[in-house]
C-alpha positions as CSV (number, residue, x, y, z in Angstrom):
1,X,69.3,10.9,11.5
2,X,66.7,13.8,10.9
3,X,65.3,16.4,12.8
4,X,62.2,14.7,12.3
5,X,63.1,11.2,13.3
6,X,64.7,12.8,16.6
7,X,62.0,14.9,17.4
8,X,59.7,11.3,17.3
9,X,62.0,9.0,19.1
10,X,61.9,11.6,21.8
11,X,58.2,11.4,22.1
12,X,58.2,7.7,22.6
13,X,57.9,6.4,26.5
14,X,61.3,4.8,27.2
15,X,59.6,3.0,30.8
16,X,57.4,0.4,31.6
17,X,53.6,0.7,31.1
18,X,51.8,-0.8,34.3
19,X,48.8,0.0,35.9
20,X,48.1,2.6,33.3
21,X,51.4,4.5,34.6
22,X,54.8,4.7,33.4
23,X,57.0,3.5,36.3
24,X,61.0,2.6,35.3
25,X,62.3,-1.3,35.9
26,X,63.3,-2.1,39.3
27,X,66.9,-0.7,39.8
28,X,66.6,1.6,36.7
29,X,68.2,-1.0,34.3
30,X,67.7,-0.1,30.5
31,X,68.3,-1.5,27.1
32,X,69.6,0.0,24.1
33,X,67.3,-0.1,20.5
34,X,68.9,0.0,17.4
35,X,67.9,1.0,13.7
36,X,69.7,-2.3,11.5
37,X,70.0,0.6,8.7
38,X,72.8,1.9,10.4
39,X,73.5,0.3,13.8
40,X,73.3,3.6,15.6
41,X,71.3,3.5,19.2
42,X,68.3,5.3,18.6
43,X,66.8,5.3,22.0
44,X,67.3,3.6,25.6
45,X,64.3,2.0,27.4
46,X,63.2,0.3,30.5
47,X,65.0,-3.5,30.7
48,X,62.2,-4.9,33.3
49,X,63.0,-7.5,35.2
50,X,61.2,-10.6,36.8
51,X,59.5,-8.9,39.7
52,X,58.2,-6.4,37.1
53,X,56.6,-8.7,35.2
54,X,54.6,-9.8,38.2
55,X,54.2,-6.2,38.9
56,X,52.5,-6.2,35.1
57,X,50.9,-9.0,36.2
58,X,49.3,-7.8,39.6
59,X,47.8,-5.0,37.5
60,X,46.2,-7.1,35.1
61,X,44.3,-9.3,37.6
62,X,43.3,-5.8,39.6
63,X,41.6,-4.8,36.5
64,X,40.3,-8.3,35.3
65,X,36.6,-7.9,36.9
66,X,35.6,-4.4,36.3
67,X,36.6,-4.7,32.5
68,X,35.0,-7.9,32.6
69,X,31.9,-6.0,33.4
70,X,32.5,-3.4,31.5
71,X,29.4,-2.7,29.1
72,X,30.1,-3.9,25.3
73,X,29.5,-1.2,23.9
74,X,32.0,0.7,26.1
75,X,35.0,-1.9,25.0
76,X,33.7,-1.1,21.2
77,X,33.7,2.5,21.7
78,X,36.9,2.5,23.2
79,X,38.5,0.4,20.6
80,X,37.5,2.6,17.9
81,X,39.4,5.3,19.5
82,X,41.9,3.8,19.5
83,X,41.8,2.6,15.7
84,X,40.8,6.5,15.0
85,X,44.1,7.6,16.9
86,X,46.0,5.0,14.9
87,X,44.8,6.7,11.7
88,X,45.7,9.9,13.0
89,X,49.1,9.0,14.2
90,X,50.0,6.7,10.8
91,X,52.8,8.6,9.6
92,X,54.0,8.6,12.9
93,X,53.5,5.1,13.7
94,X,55.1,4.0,10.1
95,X,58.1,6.0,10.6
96,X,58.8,4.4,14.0
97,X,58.7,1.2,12.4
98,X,61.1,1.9,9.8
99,X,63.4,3.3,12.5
100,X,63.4,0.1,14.6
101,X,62.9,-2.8,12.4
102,X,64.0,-1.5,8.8
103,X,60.9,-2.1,6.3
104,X,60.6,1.0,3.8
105,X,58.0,3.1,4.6
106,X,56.0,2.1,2.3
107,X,55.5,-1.0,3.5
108,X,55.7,0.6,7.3
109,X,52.3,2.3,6.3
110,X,50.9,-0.6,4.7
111,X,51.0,-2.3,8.5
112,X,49.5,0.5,9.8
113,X,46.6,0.6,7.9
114,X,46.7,-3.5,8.4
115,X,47.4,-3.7,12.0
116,X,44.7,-0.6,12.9
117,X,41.5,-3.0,11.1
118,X,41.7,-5.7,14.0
119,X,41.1,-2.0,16.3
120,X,38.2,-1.6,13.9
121,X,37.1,-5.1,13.2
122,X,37.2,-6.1,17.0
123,X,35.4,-3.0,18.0
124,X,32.5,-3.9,15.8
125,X,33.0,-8.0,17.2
126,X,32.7,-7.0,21.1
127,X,28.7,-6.0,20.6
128,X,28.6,-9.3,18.8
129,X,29.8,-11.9,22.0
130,X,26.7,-13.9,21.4
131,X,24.9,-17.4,23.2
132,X,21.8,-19.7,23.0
133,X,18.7,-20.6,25.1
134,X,16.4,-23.4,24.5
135,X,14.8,-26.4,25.9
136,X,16.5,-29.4,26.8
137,X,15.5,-32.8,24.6
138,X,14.0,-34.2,27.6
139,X,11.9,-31.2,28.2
140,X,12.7,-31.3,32.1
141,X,14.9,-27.6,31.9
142,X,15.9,-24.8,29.8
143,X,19.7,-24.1,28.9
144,X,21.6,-21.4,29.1
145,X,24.7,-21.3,26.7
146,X,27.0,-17.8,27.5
147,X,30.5,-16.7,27.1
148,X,32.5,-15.3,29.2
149,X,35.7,-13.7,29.7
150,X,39.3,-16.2,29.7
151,X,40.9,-13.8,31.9
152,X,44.2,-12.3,31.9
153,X,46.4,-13.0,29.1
154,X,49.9,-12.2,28.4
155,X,51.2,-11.8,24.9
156,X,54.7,-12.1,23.7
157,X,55.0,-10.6,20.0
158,X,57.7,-10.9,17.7
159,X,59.6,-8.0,16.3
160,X,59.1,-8.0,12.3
161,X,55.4,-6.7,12.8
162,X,55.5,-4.9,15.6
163,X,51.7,-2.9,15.0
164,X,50.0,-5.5,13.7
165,X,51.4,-8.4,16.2
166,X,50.1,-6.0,18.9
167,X,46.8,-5.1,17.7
168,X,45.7,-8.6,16.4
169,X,46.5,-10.0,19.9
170,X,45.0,-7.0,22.1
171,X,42.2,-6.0,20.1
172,X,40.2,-9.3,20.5
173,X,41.5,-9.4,24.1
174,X,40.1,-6.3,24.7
175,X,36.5,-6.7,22.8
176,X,36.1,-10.2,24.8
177,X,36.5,-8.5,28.4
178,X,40.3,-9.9,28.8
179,X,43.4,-7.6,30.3
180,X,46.5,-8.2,28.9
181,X,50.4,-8.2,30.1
182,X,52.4,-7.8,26.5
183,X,55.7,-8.1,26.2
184,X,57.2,-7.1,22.9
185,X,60.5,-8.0,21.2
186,X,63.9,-6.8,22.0
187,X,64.5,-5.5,18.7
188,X,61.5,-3.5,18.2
189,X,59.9,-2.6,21.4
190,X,59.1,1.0,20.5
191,X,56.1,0.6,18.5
192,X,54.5,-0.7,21.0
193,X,55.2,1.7,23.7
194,X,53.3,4.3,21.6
195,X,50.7,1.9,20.7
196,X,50.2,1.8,24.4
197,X,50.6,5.5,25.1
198,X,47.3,6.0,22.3
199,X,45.3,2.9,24.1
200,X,45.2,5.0,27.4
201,X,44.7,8.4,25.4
202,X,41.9,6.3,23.8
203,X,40.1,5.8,27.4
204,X,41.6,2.0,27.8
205,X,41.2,2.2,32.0
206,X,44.3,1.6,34.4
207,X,45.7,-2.1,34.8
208,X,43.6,-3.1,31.6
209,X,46.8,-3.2,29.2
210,X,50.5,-3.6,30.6
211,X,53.1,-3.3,28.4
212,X,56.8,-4.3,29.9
213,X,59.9,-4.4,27.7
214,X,63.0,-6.4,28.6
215,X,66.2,-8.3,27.4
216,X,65.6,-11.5,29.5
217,X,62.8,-12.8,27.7
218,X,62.3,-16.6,29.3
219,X,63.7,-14.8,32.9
220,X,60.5,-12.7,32.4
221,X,58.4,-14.6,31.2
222,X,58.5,-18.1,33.2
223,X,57.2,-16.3,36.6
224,X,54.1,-14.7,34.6
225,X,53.3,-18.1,32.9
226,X,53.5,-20.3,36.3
227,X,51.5,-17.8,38.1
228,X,48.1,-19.5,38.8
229,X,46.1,-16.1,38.1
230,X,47.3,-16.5,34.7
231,X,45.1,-17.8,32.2
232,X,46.1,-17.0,28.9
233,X,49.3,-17.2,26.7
234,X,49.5,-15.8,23.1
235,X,52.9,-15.9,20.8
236,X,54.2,-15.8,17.7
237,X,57.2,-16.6,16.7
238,X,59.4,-19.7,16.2
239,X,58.0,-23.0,16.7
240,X,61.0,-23.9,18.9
241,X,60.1,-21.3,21.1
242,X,56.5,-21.8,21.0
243,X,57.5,-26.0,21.8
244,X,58.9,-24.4,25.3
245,X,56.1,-21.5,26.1
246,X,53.7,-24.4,25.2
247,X,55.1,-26.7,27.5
248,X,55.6,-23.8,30.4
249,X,51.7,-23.8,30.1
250,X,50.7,-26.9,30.2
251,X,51.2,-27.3,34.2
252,X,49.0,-24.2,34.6
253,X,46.4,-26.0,32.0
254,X,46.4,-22.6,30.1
255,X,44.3,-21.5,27.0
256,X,47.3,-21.4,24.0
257,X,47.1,-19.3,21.0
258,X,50.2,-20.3,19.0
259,X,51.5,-18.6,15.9
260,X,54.8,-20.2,14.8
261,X,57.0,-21.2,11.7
262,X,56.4,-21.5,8.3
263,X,57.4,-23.0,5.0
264,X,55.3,-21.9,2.3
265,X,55.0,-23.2,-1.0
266,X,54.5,-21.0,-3.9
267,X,53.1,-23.5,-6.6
268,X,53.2,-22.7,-10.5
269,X,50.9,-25.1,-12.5
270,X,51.7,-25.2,-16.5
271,X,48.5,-23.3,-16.9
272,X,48.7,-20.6,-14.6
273,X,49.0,-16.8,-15.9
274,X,52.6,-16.0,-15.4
275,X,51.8,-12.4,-15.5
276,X,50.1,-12.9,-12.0
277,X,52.4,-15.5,-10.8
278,X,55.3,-13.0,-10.8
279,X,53.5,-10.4,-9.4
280,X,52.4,-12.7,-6.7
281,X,55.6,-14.2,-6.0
282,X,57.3,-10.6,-5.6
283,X,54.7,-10.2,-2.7
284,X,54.7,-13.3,-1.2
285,X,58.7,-13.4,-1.0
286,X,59.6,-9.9,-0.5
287,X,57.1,-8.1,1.4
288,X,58.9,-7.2,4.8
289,X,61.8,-8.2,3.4
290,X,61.4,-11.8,3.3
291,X,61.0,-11.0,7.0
292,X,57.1,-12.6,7.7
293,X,56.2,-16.1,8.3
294,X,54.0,-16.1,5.7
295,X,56.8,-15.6,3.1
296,X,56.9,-18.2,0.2
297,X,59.6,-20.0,0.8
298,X,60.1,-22.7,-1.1
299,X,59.0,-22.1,-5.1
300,X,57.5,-25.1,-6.9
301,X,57.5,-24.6,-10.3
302,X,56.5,-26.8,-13.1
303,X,59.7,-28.1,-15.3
304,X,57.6,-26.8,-18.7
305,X,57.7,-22.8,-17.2
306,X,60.1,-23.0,-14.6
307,X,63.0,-21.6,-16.7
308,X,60.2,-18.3,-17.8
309,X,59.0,-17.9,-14.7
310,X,63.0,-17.7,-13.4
311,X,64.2,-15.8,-15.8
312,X,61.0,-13.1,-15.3
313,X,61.4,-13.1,-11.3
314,X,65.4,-12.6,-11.9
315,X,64.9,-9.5,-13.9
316,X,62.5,-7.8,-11.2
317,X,64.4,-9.0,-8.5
318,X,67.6,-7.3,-10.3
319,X,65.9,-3.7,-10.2
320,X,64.5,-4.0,-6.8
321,X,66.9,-0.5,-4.9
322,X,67.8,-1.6,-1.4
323,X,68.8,0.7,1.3
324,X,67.9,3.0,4.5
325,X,63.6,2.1,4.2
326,X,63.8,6.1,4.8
327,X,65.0,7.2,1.3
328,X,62.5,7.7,-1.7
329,X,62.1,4.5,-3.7
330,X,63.9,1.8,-1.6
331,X,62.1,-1.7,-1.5
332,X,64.3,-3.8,0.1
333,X,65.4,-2.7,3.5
334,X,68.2,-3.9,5.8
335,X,67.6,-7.6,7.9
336,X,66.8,-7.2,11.6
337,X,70.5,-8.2,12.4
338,X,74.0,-9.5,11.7
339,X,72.6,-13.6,12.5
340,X,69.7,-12.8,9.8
341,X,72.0,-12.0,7.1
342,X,74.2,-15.0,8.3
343,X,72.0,-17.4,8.1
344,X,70.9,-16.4,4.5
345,X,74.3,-16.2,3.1
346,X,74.2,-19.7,4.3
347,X,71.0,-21.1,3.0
348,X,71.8,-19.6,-0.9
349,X,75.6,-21.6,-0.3
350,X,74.5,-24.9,0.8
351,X,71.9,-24.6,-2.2
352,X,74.5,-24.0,-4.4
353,X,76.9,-26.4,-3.3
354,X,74.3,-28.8,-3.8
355,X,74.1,-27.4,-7.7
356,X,71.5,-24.7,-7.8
357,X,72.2,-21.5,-9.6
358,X,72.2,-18.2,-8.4
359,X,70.0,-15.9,-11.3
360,X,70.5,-12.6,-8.9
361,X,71.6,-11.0,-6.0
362,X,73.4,-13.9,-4.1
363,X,75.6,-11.5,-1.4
364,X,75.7,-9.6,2.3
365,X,75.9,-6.2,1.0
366,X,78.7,-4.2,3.8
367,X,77.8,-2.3,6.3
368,X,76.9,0.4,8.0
369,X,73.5,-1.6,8.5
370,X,72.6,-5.3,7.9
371,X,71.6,-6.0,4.2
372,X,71.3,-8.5,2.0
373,X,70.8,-8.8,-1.9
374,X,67.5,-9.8,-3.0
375,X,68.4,-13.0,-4.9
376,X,67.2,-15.4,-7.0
377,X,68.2,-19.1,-6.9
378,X,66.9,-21.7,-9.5
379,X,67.6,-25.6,-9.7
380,X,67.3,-26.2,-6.0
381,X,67.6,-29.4,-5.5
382,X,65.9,-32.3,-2.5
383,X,68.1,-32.4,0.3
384,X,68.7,-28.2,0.4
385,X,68.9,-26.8,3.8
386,X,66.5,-24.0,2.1
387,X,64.2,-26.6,1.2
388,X,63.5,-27.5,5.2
389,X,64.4,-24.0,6.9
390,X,62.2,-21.2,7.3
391,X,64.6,-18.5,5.2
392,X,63.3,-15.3,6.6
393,X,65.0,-13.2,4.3
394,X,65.0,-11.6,0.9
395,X,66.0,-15.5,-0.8
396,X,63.7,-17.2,-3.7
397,X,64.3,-20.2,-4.2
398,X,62.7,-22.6,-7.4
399,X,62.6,-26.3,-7.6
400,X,60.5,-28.1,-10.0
401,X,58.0,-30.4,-10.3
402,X,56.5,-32.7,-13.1
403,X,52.9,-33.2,-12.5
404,X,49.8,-32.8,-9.6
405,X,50.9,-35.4,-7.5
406,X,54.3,-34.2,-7.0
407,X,53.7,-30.9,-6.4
408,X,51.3,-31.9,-3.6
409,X,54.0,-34.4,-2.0
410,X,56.4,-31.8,-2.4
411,X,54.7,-29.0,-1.0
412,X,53.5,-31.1,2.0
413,X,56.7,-32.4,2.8
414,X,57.5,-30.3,5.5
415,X,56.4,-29.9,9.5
416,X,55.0,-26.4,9.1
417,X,51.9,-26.0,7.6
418,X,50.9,-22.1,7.8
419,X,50.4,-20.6,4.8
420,X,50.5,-22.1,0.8
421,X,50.1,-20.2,-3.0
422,X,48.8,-21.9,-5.5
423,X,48.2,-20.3,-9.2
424,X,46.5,-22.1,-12.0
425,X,44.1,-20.9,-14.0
426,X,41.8,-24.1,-13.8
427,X,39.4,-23.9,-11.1
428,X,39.0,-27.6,-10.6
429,X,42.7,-27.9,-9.7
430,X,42.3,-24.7,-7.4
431,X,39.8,-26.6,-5.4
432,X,41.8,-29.9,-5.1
433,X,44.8,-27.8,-3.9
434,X,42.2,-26.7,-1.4
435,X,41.7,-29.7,-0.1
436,X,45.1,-31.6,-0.4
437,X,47.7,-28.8,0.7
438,X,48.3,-28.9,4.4
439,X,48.1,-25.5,5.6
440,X,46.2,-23.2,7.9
441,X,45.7,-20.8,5.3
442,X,45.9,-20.5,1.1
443,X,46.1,-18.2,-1.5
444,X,44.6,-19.1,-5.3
445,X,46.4,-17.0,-7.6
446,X,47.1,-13.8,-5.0
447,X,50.2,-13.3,-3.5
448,X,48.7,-12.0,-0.4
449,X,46.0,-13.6,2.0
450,X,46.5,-11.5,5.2
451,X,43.0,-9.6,6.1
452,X,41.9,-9.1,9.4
453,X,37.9,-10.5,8.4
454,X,39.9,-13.3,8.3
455,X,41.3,-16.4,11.0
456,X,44.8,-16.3,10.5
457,X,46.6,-19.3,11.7
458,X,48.6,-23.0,10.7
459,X,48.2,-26.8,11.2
460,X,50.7,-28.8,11.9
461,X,54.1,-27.2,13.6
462,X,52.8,-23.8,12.9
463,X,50.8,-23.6,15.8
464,X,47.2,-23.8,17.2
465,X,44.4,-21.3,17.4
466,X,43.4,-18.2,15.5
467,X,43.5,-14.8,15.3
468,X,41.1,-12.2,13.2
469,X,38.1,-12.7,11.4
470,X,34.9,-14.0,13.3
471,X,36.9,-16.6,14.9
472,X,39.9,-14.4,16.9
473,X,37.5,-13.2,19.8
474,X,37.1,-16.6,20.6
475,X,40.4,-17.1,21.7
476,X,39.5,-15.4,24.6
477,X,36.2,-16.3,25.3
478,X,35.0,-19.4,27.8
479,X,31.9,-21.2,27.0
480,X,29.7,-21.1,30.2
481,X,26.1,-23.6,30.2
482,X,23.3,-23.1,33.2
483,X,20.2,-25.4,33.4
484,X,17.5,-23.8,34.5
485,X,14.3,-26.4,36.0
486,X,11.6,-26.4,33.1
């Protein structure tokens, strides 16, 4: 490790963030963080515990009605700060994120400079929270349509965007009059601990946003969710997970913002430019690693340029350089742990026990540090585990298809329905694909579709709700009608 990386780790908080104080768990517990490029402990936090989270909690609903009423423009002004401190801090906040999750730093800055526009863009939506007034039909009143604050929230984020997973839950949170209890992931808890330290250097007042890190999760969690002051509950992550959380909500009759699992189809019409297609495949399969629910997962490719568009992927996946996401000119970083790169060394064997063909890459690389080839495998055939299971790793994977019908059946034949690619360079098509994939999102010839202008968000068993673009602040808004006698 470097003088430099030291010298950051030991500016990063290692307790709990309550009440706009940092207070250690009850009984002083901690938990280790480690960097997957070399397994090494690189810094020991607070493990909260249960009666911390209602502690986190407590704070939140002491805060609730002043930032409620709490002048828009205050929340916007604040909220800029805080992107402006992000902008400041970016080399920073992009080499923390290496450290604890693995990315290279190029794509560590890249979130930074993604996860600090929801700051911006929800800064610029809280002087926006708008309503109506008009007559009634009968003409016997005038109505009054408002919106108000949901309340507090709590957020669990997931720990292969840890900036960006924070802001794009907080920011709109924050710009709608909400306070928030957020509890980060295990694995990469650290960004978030600074992100918080810059929110109360930004002016964010006490209680308004609670960060507590642990390593019982659900023992955490389950108190914060049954408590009746409650009335919010964000996460992303798997839909298993998010089945459970939603279910923990339901007897509290909570507002739900779910951001789960994906399968994303990457589909290659006869016609499309192969030029672009590669480029937008090597984005939509290896940015993060393969780490990002919006990975293409499964690669439909049409039988008259499947064995081009292979062959062309296969030679740029050869010279992508893996190692520490530190080093000059890495693009392919370690996997967040041991069980990551297990479960893709499984994936690429069932496919080719079933008859696929591995073009590149294919193998765990040894330690120190949890890596994994980029690969390449073509032929993939119905039936493949990495046909049905979200791969989250550094795996591409082509099947083929014959013509339009079958590439919609085949690309909708899953339960997740986040995020789909679909190049072709006739327009018509593009706008059927529009309307007959079943996904929360789609990108037409781009490889790419995250923007924080935009709703981000699935159908299906990818979740409910949204978050970003005009629709993410309200998520956290309640609509409120008065009559008023005419």
């Amino acid at each position: 490790m470097t003088s430099r990386e030291s010298d950051l780790l030991a500016q990063i908080p290692n307790q709990l963030f309550i009440g706009g104080r940092w207070v250690d768990a009850e009984g002083g517990t901690t938990l280790d963080v480690f960097d997957p490029s070399t397994g090494e402990v690189i810094r020991r936090i607070a493990d909260a515990s249960p009666a911390d989270g209602i502690r986190a909690l407590d704070a939140a609903v002491a805060a609730q009605e002043a930032w409620a009423a709490t002048a828009p423009r205050e929340r916007s002004d604040i909220l800029r700060r805080a992107f402006d401190l992000v902008q400041a801090r970016k080399e920073d906040l992009a080499l923390l994120m290496t450290l604890e999750m693995g990315k290279p730093l190029a794509e560590s800055r890249g979130e930074v400079a993604y996860g600090g526009e929801f700051l911006r863009w929800f800064s610029e939506e809280a002087v926006r929270i708008s309503g109506r007034y008009g007559m009634n039909p009968e003409g016997t009143g005038r109505m009054v349509v408002s919106q108000r604050p949901v309340g507090p929230s709590f957020f669990i984020t997931p720990w292969n965007f840890p900036l960006a997973m924070a802001t794009r839950k907080i920011a709109p949170a924050l710009a709608a009059g909400c306070t928030v209890v957020v509890k980060p992931a295990e694995l990469t808890p650290l960004t978030t601990l600074f992100f918080a330290q810059l929110l109360a250097e930004a002016g964010v007042p006490e209680g308004v946003v609670n960060v507590i890190t642990t390593s019982s999760s659900s023992a955490v969690s389950g108190p914060i969710i049954s408590d009746p002051r409650l009335r919010k509950l964000s996460f992303t992550g798997s839909t298993p997970v998010g089945q459970k959380l939603i279910a923990q909500a339901a007897e509290g009759v909570l507002r739900v913002s779910m951001e789960l699992g994906g399968n994303a189809p990457f589909v290659v019409f006869e016609d499309a430019d192969l030029d672009k297609a590669v480029d937008g495949a090597m984005l939509a399969k290896f940015r993060n690693i393969g780490q990002a629910c919006t990975a293409a997962n499964r690669f439909i490719v049409h039988e008259s340029v499947a064995a081009e568009f292979s062959q062309r992927v296969a030679d740029r996946v050869r010279a992508m350089n893996v190692g520490r996401g530190t080093e000059d000119g890495v693009q392919i970083g370690p996997l967040i742990d041991d069980r990551a790169v297990a479960k893709a060394q499984e994936l690429v064997g069932d496919a080719v026990e079933r008859g696929a063909r591995i073009l590149a890459g294919g193998n765990a690389l040894e330690g120190p540090g949890t890596f994994y080839e980029p690969t390449v495998v073509e032929g993939v055939v119905p039936g493949s585990a990495i046909l049905r299971e979200e791969i989250f790793g550094p795996v591409l994977a082509i099947s083929t298809f014959s013509d339009e019908d079958e590439a919609v059946r085949l690309a909708n034949d899953t339960e997740y329905g986040l995020v789909s690619y679909v190049f072709t360079q006739d327009l018509a098509r593009g706008h059927r694909m529009i309307d007959r994939l079943e996904t929360g999102m789609m990108g037409l010839n781009v490889g790419v579709v995250s923007n924080a202008a935009a709703p981000f968000g699935g159908v299906k068993q990818s979740g409910m709700g949204r978050e970003g673009g005009l629709e993410g602040i309200h998520e956290y808004l309640n609509v409120k009608y008065t009559l008023i006698p005419a």
